[in-house]
N, C-alpha and C positions, 0 to 999 in steps of 0.2 A: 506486397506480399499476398499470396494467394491465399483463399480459407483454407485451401489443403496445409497450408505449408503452416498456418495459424495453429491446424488443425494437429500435425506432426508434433508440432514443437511442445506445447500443452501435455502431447503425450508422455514424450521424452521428461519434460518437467518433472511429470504429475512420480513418474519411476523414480526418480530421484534419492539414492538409499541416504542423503547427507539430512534428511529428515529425522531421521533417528541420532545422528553421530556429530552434525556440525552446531557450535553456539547460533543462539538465534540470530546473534548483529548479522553471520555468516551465511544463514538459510535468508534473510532478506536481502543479502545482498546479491546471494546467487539470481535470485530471482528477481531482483530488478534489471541488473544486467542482461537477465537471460530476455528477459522479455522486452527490452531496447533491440536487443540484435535480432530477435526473431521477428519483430513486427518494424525495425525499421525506424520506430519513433524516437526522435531525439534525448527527450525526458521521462523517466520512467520513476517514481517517488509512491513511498508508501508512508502515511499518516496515520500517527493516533491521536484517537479524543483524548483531552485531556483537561483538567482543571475545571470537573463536572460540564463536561463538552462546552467548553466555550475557548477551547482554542485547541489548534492540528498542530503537532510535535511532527516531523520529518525524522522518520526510522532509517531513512535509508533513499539516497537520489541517486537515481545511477545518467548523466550525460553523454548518452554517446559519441561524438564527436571529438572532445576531449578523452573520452575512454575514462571519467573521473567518480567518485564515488562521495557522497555529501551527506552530512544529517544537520538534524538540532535547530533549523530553521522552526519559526512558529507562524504559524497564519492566525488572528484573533476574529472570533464570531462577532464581533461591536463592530469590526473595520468591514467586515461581507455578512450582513445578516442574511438578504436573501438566498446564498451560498450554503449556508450552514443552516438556514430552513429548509431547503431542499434536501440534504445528507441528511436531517433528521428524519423527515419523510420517506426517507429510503429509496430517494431516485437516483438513477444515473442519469450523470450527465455528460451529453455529448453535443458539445460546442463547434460544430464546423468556425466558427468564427466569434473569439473568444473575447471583441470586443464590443460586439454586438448581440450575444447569447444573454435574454436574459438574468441567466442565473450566475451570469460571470463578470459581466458587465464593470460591477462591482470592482473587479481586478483591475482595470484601463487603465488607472490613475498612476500605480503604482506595479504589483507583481507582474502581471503583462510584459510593459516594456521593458522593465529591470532583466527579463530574462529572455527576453524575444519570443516568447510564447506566442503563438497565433491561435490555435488551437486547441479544446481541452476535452478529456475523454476520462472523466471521472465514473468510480465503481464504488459503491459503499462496503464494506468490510463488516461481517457481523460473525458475532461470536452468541451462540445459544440464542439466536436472535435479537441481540441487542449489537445497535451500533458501535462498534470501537473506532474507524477509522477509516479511512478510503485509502484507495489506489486510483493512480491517478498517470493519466498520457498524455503530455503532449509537447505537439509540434511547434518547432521553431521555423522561423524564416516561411516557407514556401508554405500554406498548407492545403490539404488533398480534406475532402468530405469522410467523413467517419463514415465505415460501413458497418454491416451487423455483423460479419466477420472478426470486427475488431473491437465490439461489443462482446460480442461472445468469447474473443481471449480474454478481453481486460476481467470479465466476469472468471472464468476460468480461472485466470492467473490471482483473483481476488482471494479465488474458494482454498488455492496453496496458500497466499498468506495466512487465512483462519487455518489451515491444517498446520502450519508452521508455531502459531501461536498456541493453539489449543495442547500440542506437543511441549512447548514450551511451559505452557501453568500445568500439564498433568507432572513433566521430569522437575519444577521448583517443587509439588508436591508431594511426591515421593521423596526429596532432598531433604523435607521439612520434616514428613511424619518417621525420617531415618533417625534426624534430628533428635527429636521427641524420644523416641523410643531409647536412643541412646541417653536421653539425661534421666528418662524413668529407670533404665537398667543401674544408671551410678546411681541414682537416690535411692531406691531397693537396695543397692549392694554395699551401702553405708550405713543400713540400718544393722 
């Protein structure tokens, strides 16, 4: 896939009016999807820190191949610590060769061949600057060298996940202080 075409599709994304209107499960799913088929990459998964960052909760896998949609997988930071000291440090990582990368290394033993991974094209996620979780790419079977083309979507298509989320905690909190206001209007009106 060309940068133009990297470049097209991000736009298309970024318009996107289901920002406002679709559940979240739904806005992450668009967008793992979308960005499997515009960039061509087999795996396309988006992760939260969880359980005071010491392990990635799976929001949403989209396989293309299969054309299949997954969650709820967990990755623990005890099993990849150099993995999860790199996300904490805010780097991305891009693995042309994810058995020998590294900061991936780590993976060989077990999530590698489990999934035919060869390749990994990891983005970190940050909300008000603090780490939530990554996005993550990659390639099965054959794999081709990461360009910066493909850095700069996976980045791109990171910064829609934080706009997805961010949308998400400001509509739970409008939901909340509706909430509220409604139980102070029955306690005032029972007085």
């Amino acid at each position: 896939m060309s940068p133009l075409e990297l470049q097209e599709g991000i736009a298309s994304l970024s318009r996107g009016a289901y920002f406002k209107e679709a559940p979240l499960d739904m806005m992450l799913s668009i967008l793992t999807e979308s960005a499997a088929q515009m960039s061509g990459v087999e795996r396309v998964s988006i992760w939260a820190l969880t359980n005071q960052h010491q392990e990635l909760l799976c929001l949403d896998l989209f396989e293309l191949s299969p054309r299949r949609h997954s969650k709820d997988q967990r990755i623990h930071a005890r099993q990849y610590p150099f993995y999860f000291q790199a996300l904490r440090a805010g780097s991305c990582i891009a693995a042309d060769d994810a058995y020998k990368h590294p900061l991936t290394a780590e993976f060989a033993a077990d999530y590698l061949p489990h999934h035919g991974v060869t390749a990994m094209l990891d983005t970190p996620i940050h909300i008000r600057g603090e780490l939530q979780g990554v996005l993550c790419l990659e390639q099965v079977g054959s794999r081709q060298p990461w360009t910066s083309a493909h850095g700069l979507f996976a980045q791109a298509v990171a910064n829609l996940v934080t706009l997805a989320l961010v949308e998400y905690e400001a509509e739970e909190a409008k939901l909340q202080a509706r909430a509220v206001g409604e139980q102070l209007r029955a306690v005032s009106g029972a007085r």
